[in-house]
C-alpha positions in Angstrom: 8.3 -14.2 -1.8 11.8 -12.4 -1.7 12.6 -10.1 -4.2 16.1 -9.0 -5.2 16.2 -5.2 -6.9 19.0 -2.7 -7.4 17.4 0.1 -5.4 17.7 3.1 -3.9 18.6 3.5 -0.1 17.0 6.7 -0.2 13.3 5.1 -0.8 11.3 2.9 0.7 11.2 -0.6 -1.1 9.0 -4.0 -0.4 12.2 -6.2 -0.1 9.9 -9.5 0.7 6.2 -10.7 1.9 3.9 -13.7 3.6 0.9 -14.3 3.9 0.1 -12.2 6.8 3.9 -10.1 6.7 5.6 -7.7 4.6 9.2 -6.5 5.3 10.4 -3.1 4.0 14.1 -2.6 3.6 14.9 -4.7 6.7 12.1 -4.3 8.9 9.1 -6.7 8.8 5.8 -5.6 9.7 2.8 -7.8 10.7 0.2 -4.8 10.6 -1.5 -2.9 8.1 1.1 -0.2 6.7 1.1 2.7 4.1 4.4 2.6 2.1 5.3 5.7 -0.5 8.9 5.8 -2.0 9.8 8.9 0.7 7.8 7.5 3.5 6.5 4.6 5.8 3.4 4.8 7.8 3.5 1.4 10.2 0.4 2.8 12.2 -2.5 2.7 9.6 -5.2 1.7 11.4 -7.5 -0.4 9.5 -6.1 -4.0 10.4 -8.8 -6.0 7.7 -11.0 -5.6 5.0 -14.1 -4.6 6.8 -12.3 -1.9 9.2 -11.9 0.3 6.1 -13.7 3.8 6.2 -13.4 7.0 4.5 -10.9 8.3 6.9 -8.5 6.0 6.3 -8.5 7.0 2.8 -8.4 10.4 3.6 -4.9 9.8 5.2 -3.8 8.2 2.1 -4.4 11.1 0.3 -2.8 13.5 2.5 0.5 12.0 1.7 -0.2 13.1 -1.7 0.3 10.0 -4.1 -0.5 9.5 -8.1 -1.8 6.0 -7.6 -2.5 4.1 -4.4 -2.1 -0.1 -4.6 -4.9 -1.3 -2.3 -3.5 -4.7 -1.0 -6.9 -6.1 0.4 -5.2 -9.1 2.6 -5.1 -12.6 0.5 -7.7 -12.1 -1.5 -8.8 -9.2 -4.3 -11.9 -7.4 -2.6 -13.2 -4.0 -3.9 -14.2 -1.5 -1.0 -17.6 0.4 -1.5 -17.4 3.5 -3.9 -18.1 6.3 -1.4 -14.9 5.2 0.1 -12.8 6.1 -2.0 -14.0 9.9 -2.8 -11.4 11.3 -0.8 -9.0 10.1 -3.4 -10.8 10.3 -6.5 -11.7 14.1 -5.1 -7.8 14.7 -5.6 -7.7 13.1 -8.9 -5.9 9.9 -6.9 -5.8 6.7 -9.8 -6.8 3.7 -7.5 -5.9 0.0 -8.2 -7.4 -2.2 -5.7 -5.5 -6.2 -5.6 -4.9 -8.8 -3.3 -1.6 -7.3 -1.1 1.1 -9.8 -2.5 -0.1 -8.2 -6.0 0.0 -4.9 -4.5 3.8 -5.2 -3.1 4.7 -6.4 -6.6 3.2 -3.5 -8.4 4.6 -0.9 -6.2 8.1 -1.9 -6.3 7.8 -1.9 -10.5 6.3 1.7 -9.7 8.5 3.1 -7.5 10.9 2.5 -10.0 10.0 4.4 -12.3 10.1 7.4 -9.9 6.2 7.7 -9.7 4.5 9.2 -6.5 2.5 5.6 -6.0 1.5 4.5 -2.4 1.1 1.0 -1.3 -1.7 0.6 1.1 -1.5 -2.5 2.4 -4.2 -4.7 4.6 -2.4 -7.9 6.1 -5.0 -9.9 8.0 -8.1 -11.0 6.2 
């Protein structure tokens, strides 16, 4: 899908996505990624579902987001509770969603100048 949006050069937007890509701005990316409206993290290193652990969520909320979109690959999966502490520690709201979901969602959020971070999982 390919989205068209008045935005901000100054922020990272999800400009399009595939089933197994997603481009920001005018980069593509075929791995897993963490996208926040002032940053881009291409190396996040869970590539599927079952490669998540606490640590990765940990990172998340280092970067200090409001809400984190959990793309889960094609399909909506929900990771295991403990998981997610590190998050829910910091008072993090979580909304877990297949990834094309996810990219939709964060571009709506981004706009409205909200700290939201899209972590997104591109192989199933």
């Amino acid at each position: 899908m390919r989205f068209s949006l008045d935005n901000d050069a100054s922020h990272y937007s999800i400009t399009s996505y595939g089933p197994d890509w997603v481009r920001v701005g005018q980069q593509a990316f075929r791995r897993s990624l963490i996208v926040t409206p002032e940053r881009l993290v291409s190396d996040w290193l869970p590539q599927t579902f079952g490669d998540l652990v606490e640590a990765h969520f940990e990172a998340i909320a280092d970067l200090e987001p409001e809400i984190v979109l959990l793309g889960t690959g094609s399909r909506q999966r929900f990771p295991r509770p403990s998981l997610l502490r590190s998050l829910l520690a910091h008072g993090v709201g979580v909304e877990i969603m297949d990834t094309a979901a996810a990219c939709r969602t964060y571009n709506i959020i981004m706009l409205e100048g909200r700290r939201v971070a899209a972590a997104l999982l591109l192989a199933d």
